[in-house]
Phi, psi and omega in degrees: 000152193228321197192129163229160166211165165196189203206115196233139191243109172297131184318350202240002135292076196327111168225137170248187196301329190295323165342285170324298194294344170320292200294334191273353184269316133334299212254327177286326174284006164232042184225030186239029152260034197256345202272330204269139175244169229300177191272003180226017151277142165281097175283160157192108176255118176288091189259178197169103218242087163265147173263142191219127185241095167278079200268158189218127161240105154314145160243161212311315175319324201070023162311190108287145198300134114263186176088323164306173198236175171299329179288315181293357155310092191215112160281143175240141153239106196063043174063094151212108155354133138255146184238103194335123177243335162226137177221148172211162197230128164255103192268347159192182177280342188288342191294138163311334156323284142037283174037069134279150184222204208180121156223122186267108185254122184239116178313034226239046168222003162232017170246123178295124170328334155307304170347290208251022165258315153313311197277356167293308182317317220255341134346291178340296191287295175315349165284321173294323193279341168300154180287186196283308154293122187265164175304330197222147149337136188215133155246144174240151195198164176257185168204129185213197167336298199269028179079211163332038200273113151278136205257297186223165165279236195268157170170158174247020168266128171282312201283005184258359170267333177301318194291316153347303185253045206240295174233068153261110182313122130005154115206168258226105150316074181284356184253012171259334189274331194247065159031043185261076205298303190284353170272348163282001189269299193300300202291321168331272176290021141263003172259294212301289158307300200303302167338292195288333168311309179307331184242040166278148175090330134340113170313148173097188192214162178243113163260132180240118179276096203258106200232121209171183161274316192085199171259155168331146157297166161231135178259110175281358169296322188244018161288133169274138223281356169272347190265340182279340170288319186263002154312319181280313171311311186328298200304332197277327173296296181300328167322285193301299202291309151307347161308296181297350184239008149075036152195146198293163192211102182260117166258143164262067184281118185252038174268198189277141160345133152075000159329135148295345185285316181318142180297127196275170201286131175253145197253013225226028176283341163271349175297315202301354197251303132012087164318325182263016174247089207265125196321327185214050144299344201217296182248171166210144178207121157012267153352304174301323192271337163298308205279340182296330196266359182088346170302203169187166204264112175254160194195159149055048164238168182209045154255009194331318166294321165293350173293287184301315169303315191265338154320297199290331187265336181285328194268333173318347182229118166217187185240138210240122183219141179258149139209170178236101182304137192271021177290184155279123158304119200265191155262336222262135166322105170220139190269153165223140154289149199253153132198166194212118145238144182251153174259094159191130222261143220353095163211128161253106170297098170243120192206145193328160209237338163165178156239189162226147179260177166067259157323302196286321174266346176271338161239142217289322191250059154359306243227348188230143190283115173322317200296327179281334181313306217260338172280350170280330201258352184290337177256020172255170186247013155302147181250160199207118188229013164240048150262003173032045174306124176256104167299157197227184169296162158257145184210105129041128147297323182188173188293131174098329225256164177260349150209184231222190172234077193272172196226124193262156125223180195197143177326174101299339174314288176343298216270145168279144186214130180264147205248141148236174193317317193265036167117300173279159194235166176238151136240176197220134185205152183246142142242123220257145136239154171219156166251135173234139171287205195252017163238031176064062158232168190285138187252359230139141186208134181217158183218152215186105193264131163230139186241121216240128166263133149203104216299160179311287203307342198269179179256169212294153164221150164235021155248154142299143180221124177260154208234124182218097169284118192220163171276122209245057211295168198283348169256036181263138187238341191184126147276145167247148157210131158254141214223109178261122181244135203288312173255014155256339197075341178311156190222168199204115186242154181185140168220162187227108179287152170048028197305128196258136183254110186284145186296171191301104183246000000 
């Protein structure tokens, strides 16, 4: 154990989350220095990279290809052969194969309140037109001031996303009134990346239906270069992270025919492509990171529920292809480029457009302080799985006392482990805990940096079990505990209901 803090709120105090983040905002700033590890150890960190490619091919009709074979195929990388090592065909969202999901994102922090009154309705109504059962898994979620809100979670009940989104209130984009473009930016791509943490490690693949504007361009030529660097890093991280977590990125524009607001036709899709071009040398823009992810930008319609249909139905049939890139893994952040052809004559292949390697992949969020990942992900009711955490029992410190020790454990396969000259690995991890009352407000927080030993000598092991001391005050109904591995970005979520504290021993 290394380092803990925590924050404790009396049961007769009403708190809501900014509450929470006051404190946790506290706690993260004397917590950024726990992760490196020393500096007069011989390190060697051991990656091994498959790339998993989701291609959807159209035929002139904009139908889907079936029938193809692996042999009808050619990945390029940098212009380079690739050599395909698994292929598979998903054929609707209903296939069983499949574990495709859906998150329907309703924009209300880059949308004028007319807008985003529009576009509920007309969600509303596309929801409605679903069977009582869905084909698939579905989450709907907001994106406002305050970032991220899940309205419910993954499910295949229609009446539990109408009722969800039924009562979500209207409200007034203050950080859209007050031209505040990098805090809509910051909070846009941190809706994103929380998304892609939540289904990393998940079977399948996700289309996420961003129905919106999204966030602003940014021009980084006329950025001032410490804000235009970590803007970029930001993007190269959420870019590489959705990628690894296997999701298409659909916008959904609701403003009207002939809008000034409307997204205008973008023109800049062979730069994107363009082996000599890297996607957020100069700008960022929304748009660009749709076409990174293989979606695509619906606009200058006054359909919007038939939009959001023909999204969910575009992604319904792909091909699924692995491979293992023949670079060298650098340090330094380099983009490659993608591209899939297929031989088959009027057919369109659409699939992610590149990624970044090195830097950029090996810490997933450049650009964001580990200590906030976990104080962001603690107060979301998103699940995080790809660390596959397991909570355990609590016990008591002492007789009468409220706190305790509860018990973790996580795979070692998960975890990154830095290798040294004897032999022995490290991992590096934050750990979040919170208490909740039973009408979800926060009692208690406690945070925690730990480092997992394990000598050349000892025998393979495969889980970790971890010892996480926190405060349980007596109107607690429910724990979080998040879970970080610092140097994958991986993330590991586990709750505990009606947590019972065994006594002291």
């Amino acid at each position: 154990m290394r380092n803990s803090h925590r924050c404790i709120f009396g049961p007769g105090v009403q708190l809501h989350r900014a509450a929470l983040l006051l404190c946790i905002a506290g706690l993260a700033a004397s917590a950024s220095a726990q992760n490196a590890p020393p500096s007069d150890a011989t390190v060697l960190h051991i990656s091994s990279r498959l790339v998993v490619l989701d291609v959807v091919v159209t035929g002139r009709d904009g139908k889907a290809v079936p029938g193809l074979t692996k042999d009808d195929f050619t990945v390029l990388e940098d212009g380079q052969p690739q050599t395909i090592r698994s292929f598979a065909y998903t054929s609707s969202p209903s296939d069983p194969a499949s574990h495709s999901r859906s998150v329907l994102v309703l924009d209300t922090l880059n949308v004028p309140l007319e807008e985003s009154a529009y576009a509920k309705t007309e969600l509303e109504h596309y929801i409605s037109t679903l069977p009582e059962i869905l084909l698939q898994p579905a989450m709907l979620v907001t994106v406002n001031d305050r970032g991220l809100s899940v309205l419910i979670s993954s499910t295949r009940d229609r009446s539990a996303l109408e009722h969800a989104l039924h009562a979500l209130h209207a409200e007034i984009p203050s950080n859209l009134m007050r031209h505040d473009n990098e805090a809509r930016f910051r909070l846009t791509l941190g809706a994103l990346l929380q998304i892609a943490q939540a289904t990393d490690g998940a079977a399948g693949r996700t289309e996420l239906i961003w129905v919106g504007h999204g966030c602003p361009g940014v021009n980084l030529t006329a950025a001032d270069p410490a804000i235009a660097h970590s803007m970029q890093a930001l993007v190269q991280g959420v870019s590489d992270a959705l990628l690894s977590s296997r999701i298409v990125l659909y916008k959904i524009d609701p403003a009207p025919v002939g809008s000034a607001q409307m997204t205008p036709s973008l023109d800049n899709f062979d730069a994107a492509i363009d082996d000599s071009v890297e996607p957020f040398a100069d700008t960022i823009n929304f748009d660009t990171i749709v076409q990174q992810t293989g979606g695509s930008s619906f606009f200058n319609r006054n359909d919007l529920d038939t939009e959001v249909s023909q999204a969910v139905n575009l992604g319904g049939s792909f091909y699924t292809l692995t491979y293992r890139p023949t670079y060298t893994e650098t340090d330094v952040a380099t983009y490659h480029h993608l591209r899939v052809v297929v031989a088959r004559p009027e057919t369109h292949a659409s699939t992610r457009l590149g990624y970044y390697s090195g830097a950029a992949s090996t810490a997933q969020t450049p650009a964001v302080d580990p200590n906030k990942i976990v104080d962001t992900a603690i107060v979301s009711s998103l699940q995080y799985r790809a660390l596959a955490v397991q909570a355990g029992g609590c016990t008591r410190s002492g007789p009468g006392v409220d706190d305790a020790t509860c018990k973790l454990t996580v795979p070692t396969s998960t975890l990154q482990w830095t290798y040294a000259a004897d032999g022995s690995r490290t991992a590096h991890l934050l750990i979040g805990a919170a208490a909740y009352s039973a009408a979800g407000k926060p009692l208690s927080y406690t945070h925690h940096g730990i480092t997992l030993h394990l000598r050349e000598d000892q025998p393979s092991q495969s889980s970790a079990t971890m010892d996480v001391p926190m405060h349980i005050a007596s109107p607690a109904k429910k724990l979080r505990f998040i879970v970080l591995d610092t140097d994958s970005g991986k993330l590991g979520s586990a709750e505990l209901m009606n947590p019972a504290l065994a006594p002291s021993r």
